[in-house]
C-alpha positions in Angstrom: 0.0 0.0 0.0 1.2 3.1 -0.3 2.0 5.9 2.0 -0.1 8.9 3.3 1.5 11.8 5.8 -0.3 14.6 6.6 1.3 17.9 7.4 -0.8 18.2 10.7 -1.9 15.6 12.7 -2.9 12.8 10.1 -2.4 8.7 9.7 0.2 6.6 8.1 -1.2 3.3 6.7 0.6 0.6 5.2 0.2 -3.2 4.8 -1.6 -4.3 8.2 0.2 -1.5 10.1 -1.1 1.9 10.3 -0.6 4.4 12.1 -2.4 7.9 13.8 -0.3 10.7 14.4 -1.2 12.0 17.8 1.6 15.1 18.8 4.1 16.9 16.0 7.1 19.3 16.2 8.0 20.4 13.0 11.2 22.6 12.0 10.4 24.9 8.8 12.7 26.1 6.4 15.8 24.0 6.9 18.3 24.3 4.5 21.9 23.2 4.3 24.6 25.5 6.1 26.3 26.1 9.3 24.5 26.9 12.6 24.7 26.2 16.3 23.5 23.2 17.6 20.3 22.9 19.4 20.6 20.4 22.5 22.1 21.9 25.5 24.6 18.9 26.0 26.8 20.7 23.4 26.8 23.8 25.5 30.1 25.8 25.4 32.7 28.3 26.4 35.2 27.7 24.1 36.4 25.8 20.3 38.4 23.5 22.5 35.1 22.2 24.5 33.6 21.8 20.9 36.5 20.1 19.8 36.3 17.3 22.3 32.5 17.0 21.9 33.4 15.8 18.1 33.5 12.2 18.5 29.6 12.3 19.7 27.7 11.1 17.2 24.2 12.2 18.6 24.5 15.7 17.1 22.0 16.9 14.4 24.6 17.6 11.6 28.3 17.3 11.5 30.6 19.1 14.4 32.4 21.4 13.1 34.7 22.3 16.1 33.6 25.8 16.5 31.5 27.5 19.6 29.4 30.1 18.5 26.4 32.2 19.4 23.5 30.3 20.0 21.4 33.1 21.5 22.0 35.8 24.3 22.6 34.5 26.8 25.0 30.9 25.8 26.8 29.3 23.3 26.7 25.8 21.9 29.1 23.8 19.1 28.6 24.4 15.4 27.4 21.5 13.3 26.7 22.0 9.4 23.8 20.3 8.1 20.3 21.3 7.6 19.6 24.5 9.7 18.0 25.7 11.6 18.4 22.7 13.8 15.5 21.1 15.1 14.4 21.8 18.9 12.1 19.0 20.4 12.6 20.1 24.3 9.0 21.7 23.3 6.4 19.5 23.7 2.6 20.9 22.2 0.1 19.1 23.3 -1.5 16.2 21.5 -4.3 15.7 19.9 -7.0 14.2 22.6 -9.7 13.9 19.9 -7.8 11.0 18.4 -9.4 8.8 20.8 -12.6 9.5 19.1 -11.4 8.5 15.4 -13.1 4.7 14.7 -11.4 2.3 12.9 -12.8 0.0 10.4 -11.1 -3.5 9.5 -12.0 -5.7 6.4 -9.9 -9.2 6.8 -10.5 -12.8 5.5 -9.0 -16.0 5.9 -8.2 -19.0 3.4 -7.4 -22.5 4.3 -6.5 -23.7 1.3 -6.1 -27.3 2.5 -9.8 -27.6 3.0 -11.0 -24.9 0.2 -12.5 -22.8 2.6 -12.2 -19.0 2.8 -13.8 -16.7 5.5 -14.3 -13.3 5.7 -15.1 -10.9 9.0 -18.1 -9.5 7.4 -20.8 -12.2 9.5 -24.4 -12.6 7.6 -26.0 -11.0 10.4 -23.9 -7.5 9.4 -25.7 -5.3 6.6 -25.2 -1.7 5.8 -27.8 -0.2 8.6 -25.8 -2.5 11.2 -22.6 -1.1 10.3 -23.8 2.6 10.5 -24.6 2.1 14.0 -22.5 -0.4 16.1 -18.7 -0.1 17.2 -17.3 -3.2 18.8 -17.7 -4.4 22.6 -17.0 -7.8 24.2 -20.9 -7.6 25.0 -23.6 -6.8 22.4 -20.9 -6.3 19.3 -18.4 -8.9 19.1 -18.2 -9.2 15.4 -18.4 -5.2 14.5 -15.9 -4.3 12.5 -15.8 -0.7 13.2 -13.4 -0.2 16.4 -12.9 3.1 18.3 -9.5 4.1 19.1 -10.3 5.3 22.8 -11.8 1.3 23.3 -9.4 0.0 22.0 -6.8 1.3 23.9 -8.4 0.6 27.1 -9.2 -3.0 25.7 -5.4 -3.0 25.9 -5.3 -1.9 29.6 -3.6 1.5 28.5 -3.6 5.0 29.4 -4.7 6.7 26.0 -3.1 10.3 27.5 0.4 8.5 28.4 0.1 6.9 24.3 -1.1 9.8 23.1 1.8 12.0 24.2 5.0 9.6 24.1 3.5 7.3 21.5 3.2 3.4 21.5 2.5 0.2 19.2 -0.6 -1.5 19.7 -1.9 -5.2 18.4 -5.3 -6.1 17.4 -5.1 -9.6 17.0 -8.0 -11.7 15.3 -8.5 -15.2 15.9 -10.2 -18.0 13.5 -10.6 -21.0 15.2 -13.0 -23.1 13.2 -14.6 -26.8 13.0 -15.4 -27.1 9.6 -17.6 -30.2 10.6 -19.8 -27.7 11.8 -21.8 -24.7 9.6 -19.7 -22.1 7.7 -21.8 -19.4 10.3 -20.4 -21.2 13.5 -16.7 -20.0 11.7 -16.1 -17.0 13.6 -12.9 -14.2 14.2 -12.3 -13.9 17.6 -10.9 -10.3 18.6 -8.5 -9.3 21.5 -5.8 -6.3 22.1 -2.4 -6.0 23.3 0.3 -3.6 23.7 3.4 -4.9 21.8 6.3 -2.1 22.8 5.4 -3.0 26.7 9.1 -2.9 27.7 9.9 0.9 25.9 7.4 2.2 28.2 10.0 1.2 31.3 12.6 3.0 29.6 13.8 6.7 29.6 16.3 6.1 27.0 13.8 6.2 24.0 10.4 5.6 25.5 6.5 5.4 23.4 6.8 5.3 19.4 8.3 8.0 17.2 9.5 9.1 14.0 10.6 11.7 11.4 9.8 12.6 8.1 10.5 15.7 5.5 9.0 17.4 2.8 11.7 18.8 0.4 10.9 22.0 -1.9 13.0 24.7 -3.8 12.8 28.2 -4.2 12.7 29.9 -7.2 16.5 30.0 -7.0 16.7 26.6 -7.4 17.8 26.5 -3.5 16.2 23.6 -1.3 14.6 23.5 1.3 12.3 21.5 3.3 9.8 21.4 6.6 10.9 18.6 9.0 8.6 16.9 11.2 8.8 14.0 14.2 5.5 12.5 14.8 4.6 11.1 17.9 2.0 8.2 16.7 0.2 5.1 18.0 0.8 2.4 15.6 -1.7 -0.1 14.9 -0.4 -3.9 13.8 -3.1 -6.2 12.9 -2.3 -9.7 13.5 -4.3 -12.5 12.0 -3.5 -15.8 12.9 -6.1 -19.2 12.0 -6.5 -22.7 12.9 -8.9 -25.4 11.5 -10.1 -28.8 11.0 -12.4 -31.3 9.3 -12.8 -35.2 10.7 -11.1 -37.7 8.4 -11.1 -41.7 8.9 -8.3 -42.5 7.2 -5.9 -40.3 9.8 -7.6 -41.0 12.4 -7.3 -44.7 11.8 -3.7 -44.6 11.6 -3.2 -42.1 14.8 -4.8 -44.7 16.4 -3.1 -47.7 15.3 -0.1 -45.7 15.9 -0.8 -44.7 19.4 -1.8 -48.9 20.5 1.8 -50.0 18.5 3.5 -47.3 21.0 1.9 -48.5 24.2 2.0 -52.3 23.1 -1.7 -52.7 23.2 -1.8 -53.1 19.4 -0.8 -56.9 20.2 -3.0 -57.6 22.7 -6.1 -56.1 20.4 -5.4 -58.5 17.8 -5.3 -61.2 19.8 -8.7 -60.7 21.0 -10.1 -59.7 17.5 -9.0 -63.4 16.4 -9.8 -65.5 18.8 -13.0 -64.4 19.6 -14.6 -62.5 16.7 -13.4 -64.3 13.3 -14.5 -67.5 11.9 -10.7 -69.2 11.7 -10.8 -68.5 15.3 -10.3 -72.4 16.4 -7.3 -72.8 13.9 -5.8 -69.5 14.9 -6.4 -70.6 18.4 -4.4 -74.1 17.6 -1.6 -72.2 16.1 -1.3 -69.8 19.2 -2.0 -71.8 22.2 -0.4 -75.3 23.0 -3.1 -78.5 24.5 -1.1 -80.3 27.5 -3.1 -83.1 29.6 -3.0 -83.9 32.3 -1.1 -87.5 32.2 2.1 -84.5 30.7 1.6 -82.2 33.4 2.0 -84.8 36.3 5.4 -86.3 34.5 6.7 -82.9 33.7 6.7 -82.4 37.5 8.1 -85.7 38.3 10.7 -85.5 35.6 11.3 -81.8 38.0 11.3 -84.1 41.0 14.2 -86.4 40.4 16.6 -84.0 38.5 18.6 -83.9 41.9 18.7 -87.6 42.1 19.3 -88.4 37.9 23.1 -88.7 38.3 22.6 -91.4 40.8 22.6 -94.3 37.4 26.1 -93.4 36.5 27.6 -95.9 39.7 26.4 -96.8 42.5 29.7 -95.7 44.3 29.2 -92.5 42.9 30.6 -89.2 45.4 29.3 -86.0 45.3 30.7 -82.7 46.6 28.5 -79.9 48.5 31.1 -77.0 47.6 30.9 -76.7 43.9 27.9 -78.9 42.5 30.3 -81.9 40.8 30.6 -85.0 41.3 33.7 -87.4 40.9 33.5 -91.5 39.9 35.4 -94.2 42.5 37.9 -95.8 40.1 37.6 -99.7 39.8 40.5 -102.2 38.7 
C-alpha cells in the first residue's frame, strides 16, 4: 500500500500497520549550512570544549569544532547540516480527539487445505448495522468498526500517556473453526495488546516516534524542506487461523499408531481373532499349545528327580556340596 502523511496531525497506513499521528514538532525552512547546535549537552565556552564533543555522534549535523552564538545569553558547538536545527525540548500538546477516530477492519482467511475462505463480514452484518454499532465484548463482538479510545483501554492503556510519548498497539483476530460444523459457526475472535510493553519502562527512547521531511525549492533553485517527528500510536493487525475437518483414514492410523506405541496393538489383535473371526479355532491351535493332564503330572516328576538323575552313572558315585560336581570311584 502506499503511503499517506499529513502535514498536521494525520495517519500513516501501510500493509496491516497503520498508524495515527497523535503530537508533532516540526522545523520549517531548513536548508543546508552552518549553525549552532540545538541540544544543550553541546553547550560551550570555548572551540576547544567543541572540539572534544566531536566524536559524539548524537548531534544533528556534522561538528564542526567551533563555539558560536546560540542566542544571548549561551553558546553551543557548530554542526553543518540542515539548519536551523530542530528543537524537540518543546512538547505541544496532542491531539486528545484522536481517541474519538473509529477504525474499520476488512480481513479474510483462506485454508487452502480444506477450500474454505472466511471473511469478518458475518451474515448478520448489513449496511444499517454497520452505521450504528462499534465493537464491545458484550452486544458487538463481530463489529468491524473499532474506536480508538476502546481500544486502547481494551489494551489496559492509558490513551493520555500513548497519546503524548506514542506506543505500538496489536489487534489480533483469531479464526478458530470446525469445519464439521456450519460455515456461520466459523467465527474471528478479537483481542488487544500492547506490543512495545518494555519501551514504556525505559527513559532512554520511551513510546513510538519518527521523522519525516517534505523537500521544496525556491525559485532559486535553492532547497529546502519542513521537517517533522510525529509522535503516533501504531496499529499492527495480527491475523493468525486454525482449522479442522474429521477424516477416517488419519484417524485410523493415529490410532493404530498410538496402541503400536503402548503395546496394546498386540494384545487387540489377539482378542479380535480369537473371539470375533470364523478361523478363530485354527488360529487358536496355532497360538496356544493342549497339555493333559497324564504330561503335566510327568513334567513335574521329571522336576522331581533331576537332583537324584546322576545317581545311574555308579552306584559308588561321590558328590561334593562346595561346587555342584561329582567325581567316579575308580575300579581295577
Amino acid at each position: 500500500m502506499g503511503v499517506i502523511f499529513a502535514i498536521n496531525h494525520g495517519i500513516w497506513t501501510g500493509a496491516s500497520v497503520f498508524c495515527i499521528i497523535t503530537k508533532l514538532i516540526t522545523t520549517e525552512n531548513q536548508v543546508q549550512g552552518n549553525c549552532p547546535e540545538s541540544e544543550m549537552k553541546f553547550k560551550c565556552d570555548n572551540d576547544a570544549t567543541c572540539k572534544r564533543q566531536m566524536t559524539k555522534p548524537s548531534s544533528n549535523g556534522l561538528l564542526t569544532g567551533r563555539c558560536v552564538n546560540f542566542n544571548a545569553t549561551h553558546k553551543t558547538c557548530e554542526i553543518k547540516g540542515w539548519c536551523p536545527a530542530e528543537i524537540d525540548e518543546i512538547q505541544p500538546n496532542p491531539m486528545m480527539e484522536v481517541q474519538n477516530f473509529t477504525i474499520f477492519i476488512k480481513n479474510s482467511i483462506r485454508f487452502p487445505r480444506f477450500n474454505f475462505t472466511k471473511g469478518n463480514f458475518l451474515p448478520n452484518i448489513n449496511s444499517s448495522y454497520i452505521k450504528q454499532c462499534n465493537f464491545d465484548f458484550e452486544s458487538n463482538m463481530y463489529c468491524p468498526i473499532f474506536k480508538v479510545g476502546d481500544v486502547i483501554r481494551f489494551a489496559q492503556q492509558d490513551f493520555t500517556t500513548l497519546a503524548k510519548k506514542g506506543g505500538v498497539i496489536g489487534i489480533k483476530i483469531a479464526w478458530v473453526c470446525d469445519l464439521d460444523k456450519a460455515d456461520d459457526a466459523c467465527k474471528p475472535a478479537y483481542s488487544f495488546t500492547r506490543l512495545d510493553a518494555m519501551s514504556e519502562k525505559t527513559t532512554v527512547s520511551p513510546g513510538y516516534n519518527f521523522r519525516y521531511a517534505k523537500y521544496f525549492k525556491m525559485e532559486n533553485g535553492t532547497e529546502y524542506r519542513t521537517l517533522l517527528k510525529a509522535y503516533a500510536i501504531r496499529f499492527d493487525v495480527l491475523v493468525n487461523g486454525d482449522a479442522g475437518r474429521f477424516d477416517m483414514i488419519p484417524t485410523l492410523i493415529n490410532m493404530v499408531a498410538a496402541f503400536t506405541s503402548v503395546g496394546v496393538g498386540t494384545v487387540l489383535c489377539d482378542i479380535i481373532l480369537l473371539n470375533f473371526l470364523k478361523g478363530a479355532d485354527q488360529y487358536k491351535a496355532k497360538k496356544f499349545e493342549e497339555v493333559s493332564d497324564s504330561h503335566i503330572q510327568s513334567t513335574a516328576s521329571l522336576y522331581r528327580t533331576r537332583n537324584h538323575s546322576q545317581l545311574s552313572i555308579k552306584p559308588d558315585e561321590k558328590f561334593s556340596t562346595d561346587s555342584g560336581a561329582f567325581s567316579i570311584e575308580r575300579y581295577s
